[in-house]
C-alpha positions as CSV (number, residue, x, y, z in Angstrom):
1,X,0.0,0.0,0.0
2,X,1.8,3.5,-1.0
3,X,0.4,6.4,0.3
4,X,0.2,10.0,-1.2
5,X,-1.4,13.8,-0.6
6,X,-3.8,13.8,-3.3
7,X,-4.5,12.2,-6.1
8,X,-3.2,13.5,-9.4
9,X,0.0,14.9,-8.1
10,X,3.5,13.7,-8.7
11,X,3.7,10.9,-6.1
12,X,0.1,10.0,-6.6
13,X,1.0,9.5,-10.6
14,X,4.2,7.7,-10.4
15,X,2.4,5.1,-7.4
16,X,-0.3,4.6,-9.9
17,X,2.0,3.5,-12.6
18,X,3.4,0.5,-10.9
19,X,0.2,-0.3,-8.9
20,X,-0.6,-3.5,-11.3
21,X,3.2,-4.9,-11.5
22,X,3.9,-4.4,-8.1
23,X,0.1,-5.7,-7.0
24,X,-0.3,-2.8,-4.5
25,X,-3.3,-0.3,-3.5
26,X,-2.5,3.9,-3.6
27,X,-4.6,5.8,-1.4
28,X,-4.6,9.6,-2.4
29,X,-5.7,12.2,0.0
30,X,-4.4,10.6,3.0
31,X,-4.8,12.2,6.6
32,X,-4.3,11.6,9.8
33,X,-7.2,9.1,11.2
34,X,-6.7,7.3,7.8
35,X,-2.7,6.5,9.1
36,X,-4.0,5.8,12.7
37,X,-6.5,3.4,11.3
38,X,-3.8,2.1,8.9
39,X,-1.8,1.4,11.7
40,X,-4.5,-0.4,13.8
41,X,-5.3,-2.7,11.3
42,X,-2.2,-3.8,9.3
43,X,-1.5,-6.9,10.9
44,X,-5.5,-7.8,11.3
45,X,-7.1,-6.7,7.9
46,X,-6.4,-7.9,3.8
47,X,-5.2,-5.2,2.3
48,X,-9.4,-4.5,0.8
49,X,-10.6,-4.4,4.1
50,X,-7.9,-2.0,5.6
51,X,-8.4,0.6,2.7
52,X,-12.0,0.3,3.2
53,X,-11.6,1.2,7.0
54,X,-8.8,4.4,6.2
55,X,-11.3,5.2,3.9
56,X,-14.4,5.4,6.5
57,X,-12.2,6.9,8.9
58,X,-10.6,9.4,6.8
59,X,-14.4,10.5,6.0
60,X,-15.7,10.7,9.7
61,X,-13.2,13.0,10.6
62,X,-13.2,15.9,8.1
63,X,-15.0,18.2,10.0
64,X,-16.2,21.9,9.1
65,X,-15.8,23.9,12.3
66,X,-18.4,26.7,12.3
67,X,-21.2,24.0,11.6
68,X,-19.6,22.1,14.6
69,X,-19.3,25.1,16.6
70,X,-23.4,26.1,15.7
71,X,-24.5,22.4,16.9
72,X,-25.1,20.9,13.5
73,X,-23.2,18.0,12.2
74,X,-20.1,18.0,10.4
């Protein structure tokens, strides 16, 4: 699994060209819970399953603060 900061940037581009030789997953757009989640997981989880779960938890943690602040969800 090779992560990168978004997708369509340098990093992202050259992990995606060797994704089907080297039989690996690229996540783009990584943050923080995703890498905490990565870590929980990797010795648990197929590599489908723990990309699903970085995913989910990348997701429930992108917050925007003034709706936070004014009571309403994210």
């Amino acid at each position: 699994m090779l992560l990168t900061d978004m997708f369509g940037g340098t990093p992202s581009n050259l992990a995606i060209s060797i994704m089907d030789k080297a039989k690996i997953e690229v996540i783009a757009g990584i943050n923080l819970p995703m890498l905490i989640k990565l870590a929980s997981v990797r010795d648990t989880a197929s590599l489908t399953d723990a990309v699903e779960q970085a995913q989910t938890a990348g997701r429930k943690y992108i917050s925007v603060a003034s709706k936070v602040l004014a009571g309403e969800s994210s």
